[in-house]
Every structure is written in C-alpha cells, then in structure tokens.
LONU-818494 format. One record per residue: residue in three letters; x, y, z of N, C-alpha, C in turn. Coordinates in steps of 0.02 Angstrom, whole numbers, plus 50000, padded with zeros to 5 digits. Atoms other than C-alpha are relative to their C-alpha. Example, Ala and Ser with C-alpha at 12.3 -4.5 7.8 and 13.67 -1.06 7.14 Angstrom:
ALA500454994150000506154977550390500455006050000/SER499584994149997506844994750357499615005550037/
// end
This chain:
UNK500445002450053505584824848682500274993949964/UNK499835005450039506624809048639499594994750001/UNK500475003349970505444801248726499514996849948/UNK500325000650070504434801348571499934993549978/UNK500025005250054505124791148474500344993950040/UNK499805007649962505614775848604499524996450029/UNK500465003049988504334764548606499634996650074/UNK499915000749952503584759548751499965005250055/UNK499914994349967503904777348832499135004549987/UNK500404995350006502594789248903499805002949957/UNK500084995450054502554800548759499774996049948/UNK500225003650071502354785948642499314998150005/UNK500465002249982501014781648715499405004649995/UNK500114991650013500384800048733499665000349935/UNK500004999250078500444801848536499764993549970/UNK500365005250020499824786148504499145000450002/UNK500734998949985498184788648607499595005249960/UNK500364994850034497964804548515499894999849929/UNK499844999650088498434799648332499274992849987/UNK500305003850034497184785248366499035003250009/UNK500454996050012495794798548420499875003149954/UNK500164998550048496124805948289499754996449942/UNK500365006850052495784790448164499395001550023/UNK500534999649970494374788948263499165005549980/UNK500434991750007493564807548224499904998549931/UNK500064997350061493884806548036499644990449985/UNK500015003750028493594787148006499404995850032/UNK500465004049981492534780348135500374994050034/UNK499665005049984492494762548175499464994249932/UNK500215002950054491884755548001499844992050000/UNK500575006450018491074737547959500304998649962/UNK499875002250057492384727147877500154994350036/UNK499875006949942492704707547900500604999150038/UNK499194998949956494514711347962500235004350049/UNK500214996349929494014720948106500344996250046/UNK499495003149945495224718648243499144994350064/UNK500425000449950493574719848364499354990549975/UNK500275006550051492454706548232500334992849995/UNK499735003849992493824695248220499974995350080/UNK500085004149929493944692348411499374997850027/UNK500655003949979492144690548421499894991149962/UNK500065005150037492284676348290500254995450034/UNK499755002749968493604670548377499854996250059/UNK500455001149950492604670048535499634995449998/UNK500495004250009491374659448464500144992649972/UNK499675005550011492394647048386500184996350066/UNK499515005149926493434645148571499374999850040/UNK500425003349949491554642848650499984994249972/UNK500075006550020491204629648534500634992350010/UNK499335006349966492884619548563500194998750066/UNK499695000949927493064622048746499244996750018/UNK500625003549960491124616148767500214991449966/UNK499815007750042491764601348649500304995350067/UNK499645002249963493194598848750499784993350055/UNK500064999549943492414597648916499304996450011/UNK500655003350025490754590048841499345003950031/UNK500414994549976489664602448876499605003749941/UNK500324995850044488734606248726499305002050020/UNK501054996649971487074616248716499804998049936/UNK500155000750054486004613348602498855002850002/UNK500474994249990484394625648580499444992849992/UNK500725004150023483124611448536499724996750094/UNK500165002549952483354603048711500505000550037/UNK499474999349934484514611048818500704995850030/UNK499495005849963485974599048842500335001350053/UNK499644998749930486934609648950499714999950054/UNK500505001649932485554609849077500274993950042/UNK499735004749966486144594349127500814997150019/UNK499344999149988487844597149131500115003650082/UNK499754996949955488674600449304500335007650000/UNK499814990450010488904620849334500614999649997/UNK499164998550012490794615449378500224999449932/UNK499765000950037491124609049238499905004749935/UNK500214996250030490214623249135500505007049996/UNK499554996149972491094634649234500874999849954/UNK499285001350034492964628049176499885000549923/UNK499935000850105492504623848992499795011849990/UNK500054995150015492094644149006500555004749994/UNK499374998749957493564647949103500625001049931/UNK499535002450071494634640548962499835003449937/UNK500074997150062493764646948822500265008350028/UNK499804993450000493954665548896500654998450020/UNK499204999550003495934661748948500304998749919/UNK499805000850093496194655448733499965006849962/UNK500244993750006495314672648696500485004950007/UNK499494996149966496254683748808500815001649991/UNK499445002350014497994675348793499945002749928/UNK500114995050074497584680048588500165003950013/UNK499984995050013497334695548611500575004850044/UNK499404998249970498784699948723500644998349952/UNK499515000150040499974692248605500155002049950/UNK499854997650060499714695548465500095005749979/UNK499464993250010499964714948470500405001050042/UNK499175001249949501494712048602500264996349925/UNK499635004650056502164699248431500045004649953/UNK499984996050052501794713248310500455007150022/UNK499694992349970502444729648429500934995249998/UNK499425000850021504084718048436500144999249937/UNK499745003650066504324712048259500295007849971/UNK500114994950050503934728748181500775006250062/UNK499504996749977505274737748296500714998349976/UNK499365000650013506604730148227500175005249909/UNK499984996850065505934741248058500035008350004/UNK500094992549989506024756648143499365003750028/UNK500744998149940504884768848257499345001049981/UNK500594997850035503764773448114499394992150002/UNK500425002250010502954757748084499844997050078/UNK500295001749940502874752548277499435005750028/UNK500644996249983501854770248304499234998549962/UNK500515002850057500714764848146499664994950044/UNK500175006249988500454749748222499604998950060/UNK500174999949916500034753548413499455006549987/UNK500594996350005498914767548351499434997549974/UNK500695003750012497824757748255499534993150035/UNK500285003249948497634744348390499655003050044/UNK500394995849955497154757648510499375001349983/UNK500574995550059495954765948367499444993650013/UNK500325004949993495234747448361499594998550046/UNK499834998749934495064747948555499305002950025/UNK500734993749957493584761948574499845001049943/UNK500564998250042492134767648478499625006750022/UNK500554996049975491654784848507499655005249941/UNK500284996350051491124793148347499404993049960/UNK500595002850006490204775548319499404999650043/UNK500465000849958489414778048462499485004949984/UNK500324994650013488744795248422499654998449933/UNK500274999350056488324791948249499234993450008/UNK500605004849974486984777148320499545004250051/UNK500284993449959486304788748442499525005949949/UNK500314993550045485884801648317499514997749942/UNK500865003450018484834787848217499605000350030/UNK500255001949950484124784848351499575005350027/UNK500424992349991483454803948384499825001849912/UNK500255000450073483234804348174499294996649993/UNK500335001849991482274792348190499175000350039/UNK500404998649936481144797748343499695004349948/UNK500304991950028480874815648235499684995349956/UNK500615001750074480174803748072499294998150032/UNK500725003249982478984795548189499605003950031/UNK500464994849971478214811348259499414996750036/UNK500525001849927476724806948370499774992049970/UNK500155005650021476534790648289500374994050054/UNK499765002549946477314774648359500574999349972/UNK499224998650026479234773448372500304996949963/UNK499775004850068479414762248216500774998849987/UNK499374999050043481104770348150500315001650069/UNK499625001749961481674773748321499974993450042/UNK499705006149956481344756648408500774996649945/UNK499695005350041482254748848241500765005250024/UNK499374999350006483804761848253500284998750083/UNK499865000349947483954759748454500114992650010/UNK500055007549998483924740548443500824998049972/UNK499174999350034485854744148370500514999550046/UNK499344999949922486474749948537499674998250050/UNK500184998949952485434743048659499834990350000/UNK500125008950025485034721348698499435000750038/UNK500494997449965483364728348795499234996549921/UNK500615001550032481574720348696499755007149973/UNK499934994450033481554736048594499065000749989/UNK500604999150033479744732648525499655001550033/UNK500494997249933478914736748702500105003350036/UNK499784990749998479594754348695499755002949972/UNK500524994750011478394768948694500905005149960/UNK499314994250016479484786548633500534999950042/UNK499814998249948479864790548792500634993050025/UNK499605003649998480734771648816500445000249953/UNK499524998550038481594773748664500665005650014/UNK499434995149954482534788848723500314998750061/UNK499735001549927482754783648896500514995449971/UNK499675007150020483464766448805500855003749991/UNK499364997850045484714777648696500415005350039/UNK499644994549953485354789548830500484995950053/UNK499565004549948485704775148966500564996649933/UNK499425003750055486564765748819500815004149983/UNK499494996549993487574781748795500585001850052/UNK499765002049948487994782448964500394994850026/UNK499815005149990488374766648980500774998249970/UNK499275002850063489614765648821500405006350003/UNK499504994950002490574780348883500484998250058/UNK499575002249968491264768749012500424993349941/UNK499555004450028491654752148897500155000149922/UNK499874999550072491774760248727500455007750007/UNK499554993650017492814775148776500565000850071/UNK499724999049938493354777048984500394992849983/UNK499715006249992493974757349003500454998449937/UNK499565003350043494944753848827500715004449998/UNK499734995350005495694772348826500454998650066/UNK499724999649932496174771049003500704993750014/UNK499235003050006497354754848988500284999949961/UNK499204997850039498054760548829500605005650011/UNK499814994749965498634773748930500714998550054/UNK499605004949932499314763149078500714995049959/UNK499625003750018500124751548978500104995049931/UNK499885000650080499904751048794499464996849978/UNK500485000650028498984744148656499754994150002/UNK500095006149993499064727148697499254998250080/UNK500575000649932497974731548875499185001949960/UNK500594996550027496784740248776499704995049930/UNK500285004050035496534726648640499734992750066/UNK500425004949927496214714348812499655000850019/UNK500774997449979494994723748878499444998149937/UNK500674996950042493964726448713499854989249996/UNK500275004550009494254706048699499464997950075/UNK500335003749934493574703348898499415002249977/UNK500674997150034492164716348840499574996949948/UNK500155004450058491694706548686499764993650024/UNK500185008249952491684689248794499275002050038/UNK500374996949950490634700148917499294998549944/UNK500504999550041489324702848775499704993749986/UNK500155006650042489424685548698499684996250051/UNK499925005549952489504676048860499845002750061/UNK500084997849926488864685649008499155003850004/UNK500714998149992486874681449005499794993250045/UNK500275007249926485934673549143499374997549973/UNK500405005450013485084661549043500054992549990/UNK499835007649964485164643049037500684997449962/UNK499375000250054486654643548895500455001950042/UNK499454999449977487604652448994500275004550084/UNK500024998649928487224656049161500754997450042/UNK499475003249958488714644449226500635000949960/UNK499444997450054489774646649054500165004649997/UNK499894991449997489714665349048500195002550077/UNK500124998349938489974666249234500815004350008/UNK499534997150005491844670949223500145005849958/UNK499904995750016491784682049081499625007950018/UNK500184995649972490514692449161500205003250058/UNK499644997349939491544693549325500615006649986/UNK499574995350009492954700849234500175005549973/UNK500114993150027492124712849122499905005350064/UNK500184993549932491684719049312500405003050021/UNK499284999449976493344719549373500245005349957/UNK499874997250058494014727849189499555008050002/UNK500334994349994492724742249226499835003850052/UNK500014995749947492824745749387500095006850029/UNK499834995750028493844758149396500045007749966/UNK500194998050063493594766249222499355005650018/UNK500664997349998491674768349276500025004450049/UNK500024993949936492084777749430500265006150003/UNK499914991850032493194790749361499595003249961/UNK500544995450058492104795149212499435000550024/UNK500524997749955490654794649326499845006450036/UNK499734992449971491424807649440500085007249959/UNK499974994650051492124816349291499275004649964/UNK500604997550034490304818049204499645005650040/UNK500214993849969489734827049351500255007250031/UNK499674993749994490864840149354499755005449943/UNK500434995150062489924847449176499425002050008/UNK500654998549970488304851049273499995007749991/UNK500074991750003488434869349264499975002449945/UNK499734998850080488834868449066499034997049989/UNK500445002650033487034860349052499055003150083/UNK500594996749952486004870849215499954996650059/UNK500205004849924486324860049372500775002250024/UNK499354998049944487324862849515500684992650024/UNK499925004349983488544852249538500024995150070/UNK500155000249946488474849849707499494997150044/UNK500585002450006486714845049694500074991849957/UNK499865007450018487084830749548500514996350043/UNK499625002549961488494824449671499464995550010/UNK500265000549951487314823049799499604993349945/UNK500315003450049486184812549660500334992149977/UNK499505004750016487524803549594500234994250050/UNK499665004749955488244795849753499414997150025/UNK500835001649935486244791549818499944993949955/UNK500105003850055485914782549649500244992949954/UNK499385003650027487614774749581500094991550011/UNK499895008449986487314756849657499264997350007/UNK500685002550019485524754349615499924994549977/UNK499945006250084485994746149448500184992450041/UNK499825007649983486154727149459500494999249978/UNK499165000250019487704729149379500365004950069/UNK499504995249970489174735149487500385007149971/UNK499694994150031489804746649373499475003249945/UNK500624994550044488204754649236499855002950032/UNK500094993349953487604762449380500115006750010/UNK499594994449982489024775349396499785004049943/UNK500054992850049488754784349232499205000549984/UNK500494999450006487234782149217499645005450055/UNK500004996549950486764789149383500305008249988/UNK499634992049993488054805149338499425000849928/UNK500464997950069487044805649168499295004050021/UNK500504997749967485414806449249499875005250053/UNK499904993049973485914819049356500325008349979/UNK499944993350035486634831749248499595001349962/UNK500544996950063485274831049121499425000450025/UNK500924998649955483874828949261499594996549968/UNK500295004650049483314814549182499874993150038/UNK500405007149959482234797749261500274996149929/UNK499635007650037483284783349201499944993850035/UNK500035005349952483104765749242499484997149997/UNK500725004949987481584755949304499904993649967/UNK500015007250002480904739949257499954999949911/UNK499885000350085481414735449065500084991349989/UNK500185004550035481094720948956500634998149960/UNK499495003150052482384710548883499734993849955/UNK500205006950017482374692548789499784996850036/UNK500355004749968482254684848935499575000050086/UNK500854995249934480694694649046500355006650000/UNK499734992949990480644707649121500315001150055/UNK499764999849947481804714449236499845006450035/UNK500224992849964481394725649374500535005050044/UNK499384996849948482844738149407499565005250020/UNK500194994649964482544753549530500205005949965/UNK500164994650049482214770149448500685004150019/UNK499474995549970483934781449448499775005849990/UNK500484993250005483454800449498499415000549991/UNK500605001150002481734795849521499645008149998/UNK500534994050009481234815249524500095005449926/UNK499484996250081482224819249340499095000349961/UNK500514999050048480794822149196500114994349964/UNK499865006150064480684809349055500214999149960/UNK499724997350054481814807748922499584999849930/UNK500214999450077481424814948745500355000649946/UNK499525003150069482064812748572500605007550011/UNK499404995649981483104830348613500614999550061/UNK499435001549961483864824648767500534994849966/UNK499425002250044484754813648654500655002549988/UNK499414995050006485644828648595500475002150055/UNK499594997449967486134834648750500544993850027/UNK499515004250005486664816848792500874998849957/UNK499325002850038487894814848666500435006550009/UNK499474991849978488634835148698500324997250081/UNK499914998549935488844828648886500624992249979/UNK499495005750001489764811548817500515004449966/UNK499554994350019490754822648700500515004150061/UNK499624996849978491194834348848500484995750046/UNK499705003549944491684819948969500564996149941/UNK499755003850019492644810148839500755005149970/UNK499694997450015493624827148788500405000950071/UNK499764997549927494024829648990500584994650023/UNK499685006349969494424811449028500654998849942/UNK499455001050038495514809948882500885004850014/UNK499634993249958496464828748944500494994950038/UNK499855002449956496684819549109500624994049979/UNK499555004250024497474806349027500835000949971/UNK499634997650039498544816148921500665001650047/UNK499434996949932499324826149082500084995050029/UNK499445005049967499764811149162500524995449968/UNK499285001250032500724803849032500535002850011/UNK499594993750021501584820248992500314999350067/UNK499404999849956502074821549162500364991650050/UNK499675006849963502584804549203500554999549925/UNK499614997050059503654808449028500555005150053/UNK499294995749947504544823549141500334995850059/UNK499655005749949504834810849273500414996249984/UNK499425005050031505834798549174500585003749958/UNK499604995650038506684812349093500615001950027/
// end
C-alpha cells in the first residue's frame, strides 16, 4: 500500500479516479468562469482566431471568406490551432503535478483529482436528462415546449422539429452517446496514464465540438479535430458498448439477443464511434433510435438503429439514465481492478 502515496503509481491513480468520482456525485460539474473545461473552450476559440490570422484564412459570416481559401491551407491553420490547444492542456497539469510534488503527496493528490473531476461529467449529464423527462411530464399531450427547450442543452439536433416522441429519442441517444465522451473516454486515460491524458482528451473533445462541423467554416478547418476526437474514442466506445450490453437481463432482454442487435446495428451511425452505444442502448431498452434528424444545417438522413425497438417515451428516459448509471458503475469497477492489480505487479 505504499503505493499510495507515490505519485504517478497505480494506486495513485486508483484513488484519484475515485476521490474525483466522488467530487463528481456530491458537486457535479458546476457553471463557473474558471472551469478547467470553459477555459479550454475559450482558449480554443482564441487559437482559431490567431491560427486563421496567421495563415490568412479568415471567415467571415457576411460573405464567406474562407470559401475561397485553399482547403490546404485551411487544413494547417486548423492543424496548428488544435496542436496550441492540446500542447496546453498536456502541460499544464504535467507543470502543476511536478511543482506541487515538491510540497508533498497531499497537495499532488488534490490536484490530479480535481483535474480528473474536471475531465467527465456524469451527474451533469443525468441532471439534464431529467429536465428533459420534467419537462416532457409539464407538457402532457400538448406540444413539447419545456422539453424541446430542456433537450436543446444536450443535444446540437434542430430541437424545434421534435414531436414528444423526438424529444425522448433526442435525450436517450444523447445519453448514450455522452456515456462514451463524458464518462468511458476521459475516465479511461486517467486511468492509463493520469490526469494530464484525461484533461487532453476533454481538450480534443471540446475542439471536436467547436471545430468538427461540415459546414463551409469548417469543413476543411475542423477536419483534423474531428479525426482525432475519432481516434480518442475509439476504443472507449467499444468497451462501454460491449459493457452496456451485458445489463440486458437487469432491464428484460436477453443478452444474447441485444448482442446479436448490437453487432448488426453498431456501424450504421455516420460517425465511427456513436454508433456503438447507442446501438447497445437501443438494444437493451428495445428502443428505435436513429433515423433521419434535423440539424442547423438540413436534414440528415441516418439509418434507423433496432428498427423493430418501440418508440421512445418521456419514461424511457428513466430507464436510460439507470442503464448509464449501471454501465458507468461497471466500467469504472473494471477500471478499478486493473489498476489494483497492475499495483500487485509492481509490488
């Protein structure tokens, strides 16, 4: 158990992940301007604007400038802005995990737990979700007023040309979705290799958001950061995928059957990686996810996952978030025992 307290070591790492779940449970992930996660988005937006400077590549919404900019060169000035980003956020808690070691173990655990904590969002995730079915119940057979407005929180989908039934579907895939890059993917390389992987990810993730839309801004600019949020989740999405469908029996399905579902489904999505949980989602709850949905910019026509599931309703919500809950308590487990025993190994 010295292990503990030597930074760097399995165990620290161990107790870290858990002390920042725990933050997590009691605190959330609160709304202040000194938000590790806020900051790097700011950040983000500053290093688009200087690297399109750079590279002369500005946009400009009235008349498109980048349009006429060469894709290579769109490409690099993107390139650059996500390596300024990245580079950040790798150093700077590697600059803080050394400094603060020279003050002793206490404030380096402090320190690597609340980067982690920073890292993932899963009690914000739930608590948006559960507007989101709040909402659904105020609007009773009316139209989904209070749930399009609370689903429009977690979801970048044209919210306003969602019946009930889209509303729920919206907030379930969303759940699904954010149980790979708001809980599987940040958890998973603070695990591997500390808090500094897991503040990288959440910045590639963040880039991903900002910078990874196929429209004329940033079709050629965003082109890298959307590659590597793919890469960054690969992975991630395939264990907790797998994992989700192992709780089929806890919610009336065989698993054996969602497998079978899961693996038919899983590469539908136009993404390489939403697919996977989504797909295990839709098959444990027996739920038609997917199809052709409306964003800002049209509509896009994805293929229906579990095309023979029922339709979701403002209660499958609930069970949604019990099935993220159970997968996020499993995958975390998993996590736990391989520290621990890669801890007896170095021992």
């Amino acid at each position: 158990m010295n292990q503990f307290f030597v930074p760097d070591s399995p165990l620290h790492r161990m107790f870290t992940l858990l002390s920042a779940l725990v933050l997590d449970s009691l605190i959330g992930d609160p709304d202040f301007p000194f938000h590790p996660v806020r900051l790097l988005g700011n950040f983000a937006v500053w290093a688009e604007t200087w690297s399109r400077r750079l590279f002369r590549c500005q946009f400009d919404d009235s008349n498109t400038t980048a349009a006429d900019t060469s894709p290579l060169r769109l490409r690099i000035a993107g390139l650059v802005a996500w390596f300024v980003v990245s580079l950040t956020a790798v150093c700077v808690p590697l600059i803080i995990h050394t400094l603060l070691k020279r003050l002793g173990y206490l404030p380096v655990f402090l320190a690597d737990s609340l980067i982690i904590w920073a890292s993932f969002a899963i009690k914000d995730l739930v608590d948006h979700a559960k507007q989101v079915q709040t909402g659904l119940k105020q609007d009773g057979d009316g139209p989904p007023l209070r749930g399009r407005r609370a689903v429009s929180m977690l979801v970048g989908r044209d919210t306003e040309k969602l019946d009930t039934k889209g509303v729920a579907r919206a907030c379930v895939e969303s759940i699904a979705e954010s149980s790979v890059d708001s809980m599987a993917s940040p958890l998973l390389y603070a695990a591997l290799f500390g808090p500094w992987a897991a503040l990288l990810y959440r910045a590639i993730n963040t880039m991903d958001s900002l910078f990874g839309h196929k429209n004329s801004r940033y079709r050629y600019f965003g082109w890298w950061a959307a590659r590597t949020d793919d890469v960054a989740n690969f992975i991630p999405a395939r264990l907790s995928g797998f994992l989700t469908c192992l709780f089929a029996p806890l919610f009336g399905s065989r698993v054996k059957t969602v497998l079978r579902s899961f693996f038919a489904y899983r590469r539908i999505h136009e993404s390489p990686n939403a697919g996977h949980p989504e797909a295990a989602y839709a098959g444990v709850l027996d739920l038609r996810l997917g199809g052709p949905t409306w964003y800002r910019e049209g509509l896009i026509r994805k293929g229906w996952i579990h095309p023979s599931g029922r339709e979701p309703a403002s209660q499958d919500i609930n069970r949604a978030i019990r099935l993220f809950y159970l997968n996020a308590a499993g995958y975390n487990l998993i996590l736990c025992l391989f520290l621990l025993f890669s801890a007896i190994l170095h021992s």
